[in-house]
Structures are given as C-alpha cells and as structure tokens.
DRENTIDO-26426 format. One record per atom (N, C-alpha, C): y, z negated, x negated. Coordinates in pm, whole numbers, padded with zeros to 5 digits, always signed. Each point is the difference from the previous one (the first is absolute). Layout:
% DRENTIDO-26426
YZX...
% end
This chain:
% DRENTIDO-26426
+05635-07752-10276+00139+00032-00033+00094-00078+00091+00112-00082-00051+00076-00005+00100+00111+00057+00027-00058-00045+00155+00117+00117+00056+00159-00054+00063+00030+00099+00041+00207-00043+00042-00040-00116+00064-00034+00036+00102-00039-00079+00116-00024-00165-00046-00119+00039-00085-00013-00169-00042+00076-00049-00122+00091+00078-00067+00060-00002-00105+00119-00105+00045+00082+00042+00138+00130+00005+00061-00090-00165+00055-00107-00034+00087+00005-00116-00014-00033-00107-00077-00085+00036-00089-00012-00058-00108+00110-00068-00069+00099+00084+00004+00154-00030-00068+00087-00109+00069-00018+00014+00125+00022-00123+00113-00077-00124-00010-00136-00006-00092-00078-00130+00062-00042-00022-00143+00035+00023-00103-00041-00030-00132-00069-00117-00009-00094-00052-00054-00055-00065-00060-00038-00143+00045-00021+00018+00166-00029-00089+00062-00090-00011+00096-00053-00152+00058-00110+00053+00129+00052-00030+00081+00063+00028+00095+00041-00049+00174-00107-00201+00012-00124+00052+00020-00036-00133-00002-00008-00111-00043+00010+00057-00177+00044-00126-00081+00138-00078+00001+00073+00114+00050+00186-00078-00018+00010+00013+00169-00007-00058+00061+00056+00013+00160+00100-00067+00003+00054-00038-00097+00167-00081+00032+00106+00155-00037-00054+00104-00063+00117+00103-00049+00083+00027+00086+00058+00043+00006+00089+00070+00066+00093+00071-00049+00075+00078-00010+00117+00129-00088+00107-00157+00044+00095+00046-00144+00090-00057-00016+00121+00098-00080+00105-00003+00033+00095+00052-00046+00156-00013+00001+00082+00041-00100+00089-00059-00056+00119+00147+00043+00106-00077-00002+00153+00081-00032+00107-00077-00080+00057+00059-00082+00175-00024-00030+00093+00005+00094+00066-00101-00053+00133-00004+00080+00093-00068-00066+00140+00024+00026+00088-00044-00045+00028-00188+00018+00064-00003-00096-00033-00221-00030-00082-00057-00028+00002-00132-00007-00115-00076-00044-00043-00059+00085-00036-00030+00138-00051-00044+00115-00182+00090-00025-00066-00095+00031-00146+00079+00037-00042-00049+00147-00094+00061+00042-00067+00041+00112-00152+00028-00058-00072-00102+00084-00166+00031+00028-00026-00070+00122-00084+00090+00090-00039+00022+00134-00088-00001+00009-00095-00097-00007-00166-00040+00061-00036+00020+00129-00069+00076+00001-00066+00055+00157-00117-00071-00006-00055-00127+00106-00098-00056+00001-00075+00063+00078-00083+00106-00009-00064+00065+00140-00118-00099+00041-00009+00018+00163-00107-00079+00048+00062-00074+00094+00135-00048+00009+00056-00077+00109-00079-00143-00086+00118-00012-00047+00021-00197-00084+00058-00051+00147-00109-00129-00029+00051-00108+00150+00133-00103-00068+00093+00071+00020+00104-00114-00041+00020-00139+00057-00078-00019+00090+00002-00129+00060-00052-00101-00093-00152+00065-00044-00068-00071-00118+00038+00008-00108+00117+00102-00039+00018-00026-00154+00138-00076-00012+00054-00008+00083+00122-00137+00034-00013-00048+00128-00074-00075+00025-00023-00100+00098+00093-00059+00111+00080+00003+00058+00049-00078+00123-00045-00115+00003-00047-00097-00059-00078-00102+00037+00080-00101+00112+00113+00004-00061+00131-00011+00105-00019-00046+00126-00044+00127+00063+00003+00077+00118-00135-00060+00093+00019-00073+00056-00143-00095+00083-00117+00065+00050+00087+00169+00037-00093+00074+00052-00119+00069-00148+00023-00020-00030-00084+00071-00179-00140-00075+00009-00001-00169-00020-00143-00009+00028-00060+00001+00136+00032+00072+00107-00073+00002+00106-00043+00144-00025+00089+00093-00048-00024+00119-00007-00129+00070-00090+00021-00121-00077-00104+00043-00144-00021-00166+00022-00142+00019+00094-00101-00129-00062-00064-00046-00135-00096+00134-00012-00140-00030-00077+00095+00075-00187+00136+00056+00000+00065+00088-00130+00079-00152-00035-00010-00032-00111+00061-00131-00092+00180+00044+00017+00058-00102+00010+00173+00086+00028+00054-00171-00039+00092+00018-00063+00096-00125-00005-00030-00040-00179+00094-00096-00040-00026-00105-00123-00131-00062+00005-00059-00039+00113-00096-00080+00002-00159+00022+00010+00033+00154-00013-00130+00088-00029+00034+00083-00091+00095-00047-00116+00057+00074-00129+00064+00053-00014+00092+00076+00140+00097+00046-00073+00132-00044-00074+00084+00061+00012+00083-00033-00127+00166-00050+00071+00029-00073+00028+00106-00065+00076+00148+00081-00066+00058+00103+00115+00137+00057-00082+00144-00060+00060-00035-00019+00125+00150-00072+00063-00015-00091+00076-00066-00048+00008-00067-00164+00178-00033+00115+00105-00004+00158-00005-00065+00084+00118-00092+00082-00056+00044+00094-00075-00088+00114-00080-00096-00064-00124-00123+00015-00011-00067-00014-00088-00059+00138-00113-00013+00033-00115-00099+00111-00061-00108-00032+00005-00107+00160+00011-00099-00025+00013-00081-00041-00159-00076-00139+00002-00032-00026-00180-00027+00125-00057-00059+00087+00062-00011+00136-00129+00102+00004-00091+00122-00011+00055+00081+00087-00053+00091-00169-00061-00072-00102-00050+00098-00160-00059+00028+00098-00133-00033+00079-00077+00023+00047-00122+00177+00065+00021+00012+00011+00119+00150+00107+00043+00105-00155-00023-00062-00132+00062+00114-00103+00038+00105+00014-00107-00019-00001-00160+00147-00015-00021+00079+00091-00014-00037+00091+00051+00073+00095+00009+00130-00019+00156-00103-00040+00080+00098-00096+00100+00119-00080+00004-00039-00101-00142+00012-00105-00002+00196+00033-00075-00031+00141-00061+00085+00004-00056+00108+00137+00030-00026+00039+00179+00061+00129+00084-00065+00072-00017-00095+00054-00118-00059+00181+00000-00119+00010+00059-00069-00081+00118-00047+00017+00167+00033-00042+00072+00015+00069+00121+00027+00015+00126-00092+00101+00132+00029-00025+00064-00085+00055+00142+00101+00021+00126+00005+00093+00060+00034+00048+00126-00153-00053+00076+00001-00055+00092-00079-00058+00099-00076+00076+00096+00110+00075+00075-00070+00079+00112+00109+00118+00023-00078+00074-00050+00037+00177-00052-00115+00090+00040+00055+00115+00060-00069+00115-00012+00032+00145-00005-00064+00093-00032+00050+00140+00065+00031+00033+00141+00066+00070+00040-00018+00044+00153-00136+00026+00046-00102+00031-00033-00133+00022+00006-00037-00128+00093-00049+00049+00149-00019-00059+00067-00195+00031+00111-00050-00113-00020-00107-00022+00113-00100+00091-00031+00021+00117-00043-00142+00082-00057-00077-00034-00118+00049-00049-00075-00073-00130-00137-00102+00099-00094+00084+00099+00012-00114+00095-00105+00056-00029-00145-00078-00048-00102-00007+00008-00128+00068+00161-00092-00020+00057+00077+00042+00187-00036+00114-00033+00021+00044-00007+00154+00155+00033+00036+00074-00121-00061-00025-00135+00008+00086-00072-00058+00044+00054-00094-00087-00003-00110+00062+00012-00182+00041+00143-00016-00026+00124+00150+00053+00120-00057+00162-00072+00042+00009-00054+00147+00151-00043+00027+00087-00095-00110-00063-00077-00035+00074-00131-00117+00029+00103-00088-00071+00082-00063+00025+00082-00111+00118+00128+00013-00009+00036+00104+00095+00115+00030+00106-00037+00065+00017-00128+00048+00133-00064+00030+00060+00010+00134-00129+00092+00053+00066+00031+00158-00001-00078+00143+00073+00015+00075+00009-00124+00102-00105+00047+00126-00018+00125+00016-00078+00002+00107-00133+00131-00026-00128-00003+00030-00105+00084+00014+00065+00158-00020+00101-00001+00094+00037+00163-00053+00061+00029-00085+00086-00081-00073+00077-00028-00137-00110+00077-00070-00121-00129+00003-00059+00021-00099-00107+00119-00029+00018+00099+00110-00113+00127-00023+00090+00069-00033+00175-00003+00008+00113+00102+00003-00017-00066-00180+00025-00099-00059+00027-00048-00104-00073+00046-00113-00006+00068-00116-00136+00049-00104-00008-00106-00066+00138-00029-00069+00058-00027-00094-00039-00215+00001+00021-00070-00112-00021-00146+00023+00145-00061-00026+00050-00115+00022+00158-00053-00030+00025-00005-00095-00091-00033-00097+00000-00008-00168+00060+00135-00048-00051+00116+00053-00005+00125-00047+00177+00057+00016+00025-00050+00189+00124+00047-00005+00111-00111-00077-00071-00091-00021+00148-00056-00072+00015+00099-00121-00130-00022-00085+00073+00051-00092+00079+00195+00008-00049+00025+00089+00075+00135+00058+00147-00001+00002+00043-00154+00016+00136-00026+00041+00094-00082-00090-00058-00034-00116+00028-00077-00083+00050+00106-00140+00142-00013-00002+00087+00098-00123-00131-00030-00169+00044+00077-00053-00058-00015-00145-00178-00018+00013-00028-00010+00078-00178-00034+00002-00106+00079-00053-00071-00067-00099-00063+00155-00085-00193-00078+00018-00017+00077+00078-00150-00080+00016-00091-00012-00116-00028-00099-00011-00156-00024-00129-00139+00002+00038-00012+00038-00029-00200-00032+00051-00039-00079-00066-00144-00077+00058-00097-00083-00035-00126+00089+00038-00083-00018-00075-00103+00021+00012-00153-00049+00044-00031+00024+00125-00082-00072+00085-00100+00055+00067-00135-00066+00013-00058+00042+00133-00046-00076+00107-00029+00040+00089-00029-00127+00116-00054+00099+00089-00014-00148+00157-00072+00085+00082+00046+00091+00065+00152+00005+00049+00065+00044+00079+00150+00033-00125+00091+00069+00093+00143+00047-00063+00028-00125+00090+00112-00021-00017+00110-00093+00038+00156+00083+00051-00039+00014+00188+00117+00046+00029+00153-00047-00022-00005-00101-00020+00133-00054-00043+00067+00135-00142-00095+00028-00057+00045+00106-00073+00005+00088+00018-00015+00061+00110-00056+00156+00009+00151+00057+00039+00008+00125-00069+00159+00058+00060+00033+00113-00075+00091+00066-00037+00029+00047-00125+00056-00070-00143+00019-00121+00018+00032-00058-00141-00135-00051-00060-00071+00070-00145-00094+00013+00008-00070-00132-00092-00103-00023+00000-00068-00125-00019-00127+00053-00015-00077-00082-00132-00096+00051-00018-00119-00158-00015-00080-00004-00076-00110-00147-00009-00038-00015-00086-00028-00176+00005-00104-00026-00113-00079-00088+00094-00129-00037-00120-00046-00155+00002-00087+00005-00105-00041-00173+00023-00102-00046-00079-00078+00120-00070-00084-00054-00136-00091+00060-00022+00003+00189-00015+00152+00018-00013-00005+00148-00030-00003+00070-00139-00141+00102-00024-00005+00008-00121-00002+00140-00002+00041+00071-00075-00018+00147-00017+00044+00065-00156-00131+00041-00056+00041+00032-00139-00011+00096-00084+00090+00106-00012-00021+00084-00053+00041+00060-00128-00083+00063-00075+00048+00026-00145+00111+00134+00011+00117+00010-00097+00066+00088+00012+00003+00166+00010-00157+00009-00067-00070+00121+00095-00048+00032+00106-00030-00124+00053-00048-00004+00131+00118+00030+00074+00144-00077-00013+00084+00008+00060+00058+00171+00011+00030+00001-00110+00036+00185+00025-00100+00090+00063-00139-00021+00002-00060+00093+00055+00026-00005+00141+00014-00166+00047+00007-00005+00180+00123+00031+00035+00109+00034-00055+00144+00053-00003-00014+00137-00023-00099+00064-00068-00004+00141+00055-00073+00012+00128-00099-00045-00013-00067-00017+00146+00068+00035+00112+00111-00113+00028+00082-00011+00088+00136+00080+00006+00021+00025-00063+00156+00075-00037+00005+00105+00116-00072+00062+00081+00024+00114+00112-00007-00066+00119-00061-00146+00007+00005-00013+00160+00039-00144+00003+00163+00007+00092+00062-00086-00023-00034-00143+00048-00129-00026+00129-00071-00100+00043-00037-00055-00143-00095+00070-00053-00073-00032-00089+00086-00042-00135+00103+00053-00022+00082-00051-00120+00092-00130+00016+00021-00032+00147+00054-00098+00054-00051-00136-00051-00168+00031+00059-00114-00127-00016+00007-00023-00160-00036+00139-00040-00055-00036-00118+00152-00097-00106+00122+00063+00041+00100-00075-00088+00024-00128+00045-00032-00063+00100-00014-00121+00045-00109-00096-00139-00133+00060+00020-00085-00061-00072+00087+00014-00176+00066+00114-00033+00025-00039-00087+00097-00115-00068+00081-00004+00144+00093-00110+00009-00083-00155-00022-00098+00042+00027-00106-00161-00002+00030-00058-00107-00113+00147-00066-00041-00034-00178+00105-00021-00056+00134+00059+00033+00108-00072-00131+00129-00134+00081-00100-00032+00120+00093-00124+00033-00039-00145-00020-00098+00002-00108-00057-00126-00066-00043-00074+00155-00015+00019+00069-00039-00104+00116-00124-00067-00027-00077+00102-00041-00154-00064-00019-00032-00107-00114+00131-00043-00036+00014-00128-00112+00008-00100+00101+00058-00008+00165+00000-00075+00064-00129-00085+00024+00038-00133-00065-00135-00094+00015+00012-00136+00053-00069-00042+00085-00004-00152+00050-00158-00057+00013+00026-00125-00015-00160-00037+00007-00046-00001+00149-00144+00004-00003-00064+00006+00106+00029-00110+00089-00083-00013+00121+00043-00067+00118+00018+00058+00121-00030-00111+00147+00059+00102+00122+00083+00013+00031+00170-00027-00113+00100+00056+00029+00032+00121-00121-00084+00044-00073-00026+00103-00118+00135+00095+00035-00062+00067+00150+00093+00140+00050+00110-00065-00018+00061-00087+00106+00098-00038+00034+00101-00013-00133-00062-00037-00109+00097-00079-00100+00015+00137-00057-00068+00079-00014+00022+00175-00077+00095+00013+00082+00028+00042+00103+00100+00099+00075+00137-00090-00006+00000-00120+00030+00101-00083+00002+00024+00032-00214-00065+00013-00063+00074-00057-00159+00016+00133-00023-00050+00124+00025-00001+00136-00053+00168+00030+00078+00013-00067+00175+00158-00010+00053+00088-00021-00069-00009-00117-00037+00100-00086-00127-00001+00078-00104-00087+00070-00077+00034+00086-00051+00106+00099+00019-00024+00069+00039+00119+00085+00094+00119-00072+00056+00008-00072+00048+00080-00079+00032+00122-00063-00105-00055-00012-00130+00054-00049-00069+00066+00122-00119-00008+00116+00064+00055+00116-00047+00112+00083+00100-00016+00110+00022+00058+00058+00092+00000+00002+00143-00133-00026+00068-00040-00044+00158+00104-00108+00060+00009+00022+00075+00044-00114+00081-00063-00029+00142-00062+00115+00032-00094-00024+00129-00134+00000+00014-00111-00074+00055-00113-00022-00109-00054-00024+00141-00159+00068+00097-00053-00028+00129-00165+00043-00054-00048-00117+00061-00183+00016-00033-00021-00090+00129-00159+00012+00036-00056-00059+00108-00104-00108-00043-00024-00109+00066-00113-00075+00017-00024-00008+00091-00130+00021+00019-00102-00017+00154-00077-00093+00029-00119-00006+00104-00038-00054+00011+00019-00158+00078+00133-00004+00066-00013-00063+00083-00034-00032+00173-00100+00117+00019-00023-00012+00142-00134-00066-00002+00067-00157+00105-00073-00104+00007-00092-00007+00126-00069+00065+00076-00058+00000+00154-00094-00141-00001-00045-00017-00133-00109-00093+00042-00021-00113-00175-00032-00128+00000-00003-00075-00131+00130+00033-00053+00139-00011+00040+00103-00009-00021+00075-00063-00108-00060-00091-00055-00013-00131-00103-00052+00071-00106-00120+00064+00022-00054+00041-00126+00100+00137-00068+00011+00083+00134+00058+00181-00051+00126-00038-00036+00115-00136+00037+00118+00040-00063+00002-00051-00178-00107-00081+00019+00046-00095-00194+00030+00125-00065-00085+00111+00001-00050+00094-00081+00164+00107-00054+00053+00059+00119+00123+00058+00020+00121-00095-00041-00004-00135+00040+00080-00103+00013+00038+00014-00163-00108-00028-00099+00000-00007-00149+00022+00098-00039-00047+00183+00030+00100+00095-00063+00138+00013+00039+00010-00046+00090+00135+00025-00011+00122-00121-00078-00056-00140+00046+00047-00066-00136+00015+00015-00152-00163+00031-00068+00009+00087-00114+00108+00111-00005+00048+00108+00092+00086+00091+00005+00129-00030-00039-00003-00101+00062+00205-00079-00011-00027-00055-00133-00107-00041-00022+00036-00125-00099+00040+00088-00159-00105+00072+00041-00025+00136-00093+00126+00073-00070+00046+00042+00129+00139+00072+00029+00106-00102-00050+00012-00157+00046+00087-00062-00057+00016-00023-00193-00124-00028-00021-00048+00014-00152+00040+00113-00083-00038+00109+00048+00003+00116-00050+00190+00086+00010+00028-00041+00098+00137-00003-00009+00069-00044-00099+00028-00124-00022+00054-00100-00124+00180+00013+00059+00085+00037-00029+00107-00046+00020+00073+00082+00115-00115+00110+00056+00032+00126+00131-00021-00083+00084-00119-00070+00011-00030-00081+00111+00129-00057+00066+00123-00043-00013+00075-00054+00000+00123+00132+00114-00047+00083-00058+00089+00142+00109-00082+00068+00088-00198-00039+00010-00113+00032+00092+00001-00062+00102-00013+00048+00126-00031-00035+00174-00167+00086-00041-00097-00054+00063-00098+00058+00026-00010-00071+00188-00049+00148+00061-00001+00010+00178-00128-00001+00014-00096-00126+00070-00129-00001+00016+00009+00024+00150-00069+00129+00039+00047+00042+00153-00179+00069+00083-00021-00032+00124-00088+00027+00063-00012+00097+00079-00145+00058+00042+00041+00076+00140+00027-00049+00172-00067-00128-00016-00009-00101+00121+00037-00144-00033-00028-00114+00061-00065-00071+00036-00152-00068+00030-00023-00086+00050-00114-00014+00066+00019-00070+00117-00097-00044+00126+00027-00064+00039+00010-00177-00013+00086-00031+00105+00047-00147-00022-00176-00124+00025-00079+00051+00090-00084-00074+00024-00144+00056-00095-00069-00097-00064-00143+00081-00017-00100+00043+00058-00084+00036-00021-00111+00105+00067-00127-00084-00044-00070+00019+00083-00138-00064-00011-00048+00010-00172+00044+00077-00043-00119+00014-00144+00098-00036-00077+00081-00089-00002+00064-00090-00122+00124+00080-00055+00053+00153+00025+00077+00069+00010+00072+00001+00138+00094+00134-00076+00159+00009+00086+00009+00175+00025+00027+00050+00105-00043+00104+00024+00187+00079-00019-00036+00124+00043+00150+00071-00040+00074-00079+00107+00150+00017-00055+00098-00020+00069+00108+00030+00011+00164-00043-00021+00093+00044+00034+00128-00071-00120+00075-00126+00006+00018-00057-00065-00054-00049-00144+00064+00028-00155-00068-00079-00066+00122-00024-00106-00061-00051-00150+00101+00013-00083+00055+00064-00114+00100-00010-00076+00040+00076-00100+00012-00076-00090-00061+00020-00153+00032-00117-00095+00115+00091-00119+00098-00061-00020+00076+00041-00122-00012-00099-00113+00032+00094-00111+00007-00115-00128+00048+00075-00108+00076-00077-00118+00050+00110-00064+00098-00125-00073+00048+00043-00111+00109-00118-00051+00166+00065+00068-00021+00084+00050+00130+00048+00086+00041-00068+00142-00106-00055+00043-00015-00004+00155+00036-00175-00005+00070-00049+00170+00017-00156-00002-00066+00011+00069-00125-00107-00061-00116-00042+00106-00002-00120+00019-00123-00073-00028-00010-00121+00054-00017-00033+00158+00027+00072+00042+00036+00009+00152-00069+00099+00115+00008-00027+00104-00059+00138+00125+00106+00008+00030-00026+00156-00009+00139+00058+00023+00009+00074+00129+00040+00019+00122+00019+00004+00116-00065-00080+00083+00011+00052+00146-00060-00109+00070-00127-00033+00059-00012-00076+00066-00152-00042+00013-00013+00026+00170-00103+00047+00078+00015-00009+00147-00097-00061+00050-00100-00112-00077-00033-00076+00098-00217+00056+00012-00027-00078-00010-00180+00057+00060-00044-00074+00131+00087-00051+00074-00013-00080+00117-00079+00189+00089-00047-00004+00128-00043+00089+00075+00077+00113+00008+00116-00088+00072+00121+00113+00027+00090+00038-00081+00001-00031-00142+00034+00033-00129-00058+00106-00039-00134+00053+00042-00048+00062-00081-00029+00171+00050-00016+00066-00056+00057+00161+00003-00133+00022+00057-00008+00053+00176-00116+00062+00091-00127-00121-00033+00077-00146+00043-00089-00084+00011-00093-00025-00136-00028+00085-00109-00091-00071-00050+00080+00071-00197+00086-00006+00009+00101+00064-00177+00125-00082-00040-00004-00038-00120+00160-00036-00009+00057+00086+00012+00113-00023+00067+00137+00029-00002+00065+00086-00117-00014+00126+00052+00134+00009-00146+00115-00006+00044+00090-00076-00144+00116-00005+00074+00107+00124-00049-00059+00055-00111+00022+00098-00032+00008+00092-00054+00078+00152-00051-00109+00108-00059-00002-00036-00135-00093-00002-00033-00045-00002-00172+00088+00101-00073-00007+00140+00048+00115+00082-00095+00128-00059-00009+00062-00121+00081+00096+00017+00002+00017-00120-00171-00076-00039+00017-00001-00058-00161+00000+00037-00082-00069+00080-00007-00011+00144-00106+00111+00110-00015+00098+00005+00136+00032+00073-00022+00204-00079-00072-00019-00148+00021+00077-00064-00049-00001-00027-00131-00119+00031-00053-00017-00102-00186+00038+00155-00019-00040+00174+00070-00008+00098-00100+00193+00013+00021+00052-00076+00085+00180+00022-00032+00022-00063-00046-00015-00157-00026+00040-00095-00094-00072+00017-00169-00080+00055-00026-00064+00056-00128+00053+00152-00064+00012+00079+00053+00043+00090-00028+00150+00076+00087+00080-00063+00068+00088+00017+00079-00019+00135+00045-00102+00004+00078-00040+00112+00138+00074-00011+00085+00099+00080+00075+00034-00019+00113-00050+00003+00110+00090-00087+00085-00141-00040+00125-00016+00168+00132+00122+00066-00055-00056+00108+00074-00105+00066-00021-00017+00055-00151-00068+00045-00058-00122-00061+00064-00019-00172-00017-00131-00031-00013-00022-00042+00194+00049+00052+00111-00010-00032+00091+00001+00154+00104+00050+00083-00103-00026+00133+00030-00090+00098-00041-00033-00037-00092-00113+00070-00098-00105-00044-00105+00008-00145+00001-00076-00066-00101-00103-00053+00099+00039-00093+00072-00021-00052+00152+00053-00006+00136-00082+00203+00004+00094+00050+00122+00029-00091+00126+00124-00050+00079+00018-00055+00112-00043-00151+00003+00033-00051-00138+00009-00124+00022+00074-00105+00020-00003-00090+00057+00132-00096+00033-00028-00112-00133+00093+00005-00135-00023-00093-00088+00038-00181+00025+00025+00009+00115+00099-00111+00038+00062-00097-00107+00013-00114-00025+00073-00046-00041-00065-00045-00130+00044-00019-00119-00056+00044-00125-00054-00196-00034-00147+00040-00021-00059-00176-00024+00068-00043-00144+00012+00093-00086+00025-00095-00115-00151-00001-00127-00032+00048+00029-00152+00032-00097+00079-00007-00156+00076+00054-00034+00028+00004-00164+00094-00163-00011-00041-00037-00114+00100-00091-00035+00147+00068-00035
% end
C-alpha cells in the first residue's frame, strides 16, 4: 500500500532517477510586471573564471598555469588583445561579436578563506554579506525580491532535482520541474486520490501539485539526446515560460569543481551551459531581445595550479552575462593583476568586487527596484557602488 509518507515524496521526485539526470536541479519561475526577463544560472562547484576567460594578457597567467593550455595559441578564442574564451564555449562568440556576451572578470561573494562548497552557494544564494547574515537569513534574494516587487503573482514550474535552491526559499512560493516528468492518471484515478487526500492538508498539498503536472502538458517537453540533453530541457521548457507571463526564470548547472584533469572536467559543464544560452536565445525568438541571463558562482579557484593538472578552491572568479538586453562585448569592471602581490592571501585572484552588486544593478535597471529596497532587504548591507552599465 502506499503510504503518506511515500506518497508526499513521491510527489516531489516523480518520475526520475537521481543518477541518471545529475545535471537536475529545481528550477522556478515568477511574474512580474513589464517585459524585461531575468534568468540566474547558479554554476555550483566553483567555475575557474580564470580558465573560462583567460587573462592571457597578464604575463603572470603562463607561469601560474604551466602544464593548463591558456591563450589563442593553445585555442583559445581571442576577445580583446588581453582576455581570451575558453574554446568550449567558440559556439557563444557571436553572440560577442554582436554585445549579448560579456564577463565581469574578478567578482565574488563576501565569502571568504573557508572555501566550503555548502557555505559558498548557501551565501551567493541568500545574498548575505557575512557568515552571520547568513544563519540569521532563511530566506534567498530571489525570494525577497519578489516579496518586494508591486503586482507579483508567482508561477510555478515543475521540477525535481537534487537539492531545493535557496535563492528561492522564503514565503513567495515556488514550486519544480524537470526533465523526464511523467505522471498519469485516468480521471478515476484522479478523484479517488482527491478523496484520499481531502482531510489532510500535507497530503492534499502534494497530491494537487502532481495534479498540476498532469494538466501542465510539460511532459510534451522534448529535445534530442546528447550530453547537453538536461541542459537544453530546462533552458527551452524556461523560454517557455518566459515567453508568457514569467519574467524571472533561475536553474543550476554543476559540476564544475576542477581539483584535478582540469582540461578534461570543464569541456563537459563548459558545453551545458553554452547549449543553455544558445537554447534560451533560440527559444526566446523576439524576448531574447528584453533577456539578461546572470551566470554566477560560489567561488573562484585558485590563480596557480596544483600538481594534478587542476585548480583548487579559491577566492576571486567570474561572472558571465548574456542576454539580447545586456552591452557586452566587453569585461566589465576591473582587473587586479595575478602578479604575487596582486593576488588575494598570496595564492587567489583578486576580487575587485561584490558579485551582488551586479545583480543587484541589472534587478534596478530591469525592473526599476529601488536601491534601498535592494540594499536593505534584497541584498542586506550592500554597498552597490557605482552602476557598470550591464543593460544596453
């Protein structure tokens, strides 16, 4: 028989295996007033932004990284006579070529020197500036904007993954999808599990979720196979939504923590997340044009490599934007240098500065947030300083 217990998670993890999809992750959507969109890629794993835009520039880069390929002349992709892309990602160039990519260089959270994988992405996600913020904090920045944002009527997507995604967590409520969700029931079936449930409100919760499945056509969502399969579902099922009522649209890709064969573990991540944009740009069609998508980390790595062909945690890294909204072409803030004494406790780039504060500039220039709002309660106690210019 089944029971609540496995009923209530069952309803959470529909029709999937954890091991077969390890790219899932919950993804979810809100309304908002205008036509501006928002999607927020959480790369978990600490992406080495050094390697995925290169400094080649910078003299200190090949001393730092002997035996890791870096520059035009071990393929990468030449963007200004300093910064190079890493070739994974040559499928992104014209998008370059023509403003809708760009990169912040050397960015991070306040998250400092303890290099935990946990605390980073709980801090990036919840927006807070310091360790006690973030145990005082429940709630993620995503969640309180829309807390603070007039007219906002939340939508769900329907998802499962490995983890929730604190960036959502709060009272504005958000629910999941992903890949491969199937659940099917005949219209007797349906009324009987609606009496079932009708006295206990856990259980009527789950169960009207699942019914939300079966009549949200999702499971028509189809892309062909491949190892960017996940990636291109969550990114085109976005655009979906996106191209309706949503305007705010956040899913994760993982898998970039590189300790060791560094070369080999990023192609892999490097290409879902290209597929993602490209996806997202396609699938958009004439939105693309009012879309910023925020490709944002929990770390860095470090500036020098490590014996086993990897880059270990670190401090400094980067932020990639793209979107037909955004003026790219360009790195957008500043650069501090990988010389010795450039570099953050001898062995990290430099950040030069906070990553929210980018984020917390495209969410006032996109949806005209005020900066109190978003410096008091979106991203408690932050200094936005002086506004880069991210939207065209």
């Amino acid at each position: 028989m089944l029971s609540r217990r496995l009923f209530l998670k069952s309803t959470a993890l529909i029709g999937c295996s954890v091991a077969a999809h390890p790219l899932l992750n919950t993804i979810a959507f809100a309304s908002a007033p205008g036509e501006n969109r928002l999607v927020v890629i959480i790369l978990r794993g600490a992406m080495d932004g050094l390697d995925v835009f290169q400094p080649y520039g910078d003299p200190a880069l090949r001393e730092l990284r002997r035996t890791l390929s870096v520059g035009p002349e071990n393929g990468a992709i030449d963007l200004d006579g300093y910064f190079a892309l890493h070739p994974a990602l040559d499928s992104l160039m014209p998008l370059w070529r023509v403003g809708e990519l760009g990169f912040a260089p050397a960015v991070s959270t306040p998250y400092r020197d303890k290099r935990s994988h946990f605390d980073g992405q709980d801090m990036l996600e919840a927006g807070t500036g310091t360790d006690l913020d973030l145990r005082n904090q429940r709630d993620g920045w995503l969640n309180r904007l829309l807390q603070q944002m007039p007219n906002v009527q939340s939508e769900t997507a329907y998802s499962i993954g490995l983890d929730d995604m604190r960036i959502l967590d709060g009272p504005a409520p958000s629910k999941s999808w992903a890949p491969e969700t199937r659940l099917r029931l005949s219209a007797q079936g349906q009324r009987l599990l609606e009496h079932v449930w009708h006295d206990d409100p856990l259980f009527r919760q789950a169960g009207g979720q699942a019914m939300e499945i079966i009549g949200s056509g999702v499971s028509t969502v189809e892309e062909e196979n491949g190892p960017t399969r996940d990636a291109r579902l969550l990114a085109r099922f976005a655009a979906d939504r996106l191209n309706g009522d949503t305007r705010i649209a956040t899913f994760s890709i993982p898998g970039w923590d590189s300790h060791s064969q560094q070369e080999k573990v990023m192609s892999k991540p490097l290409a879902r997340l290209a597929a993602a944009i490209l996806t997202l740009k396609d699938a958009l069609g004439d939105n693309w044009g009012k879309t910023t998508v925020l490709a944002m980390t929990e770390f860095g790595r470090t500036a020098r490599e490590n014996g086993t062909g990897g880059t270990d945690h670190g401090t400094g890294g980067a932020m990639l934007m793209a979107g037909g909204a955004i003026k790219g072409g360009r790195a957008i803030g500043e650069w501090p240098g990988l010389a010795d004494r450039d570099l953050y406790a001898g062995r990290d780039l430099m950040p030069m500065r906070d990553i929210r504060a980018y984020a917390a500039w495209a969410l006032r220039d996109l949806f005209d947030v005020s900066q109190d709002v978003l410096t008091r309660t979106v991203f408690p106690d932050l200094d936005m300083g002086d506004n880069p210019g991210i939207l065209a």
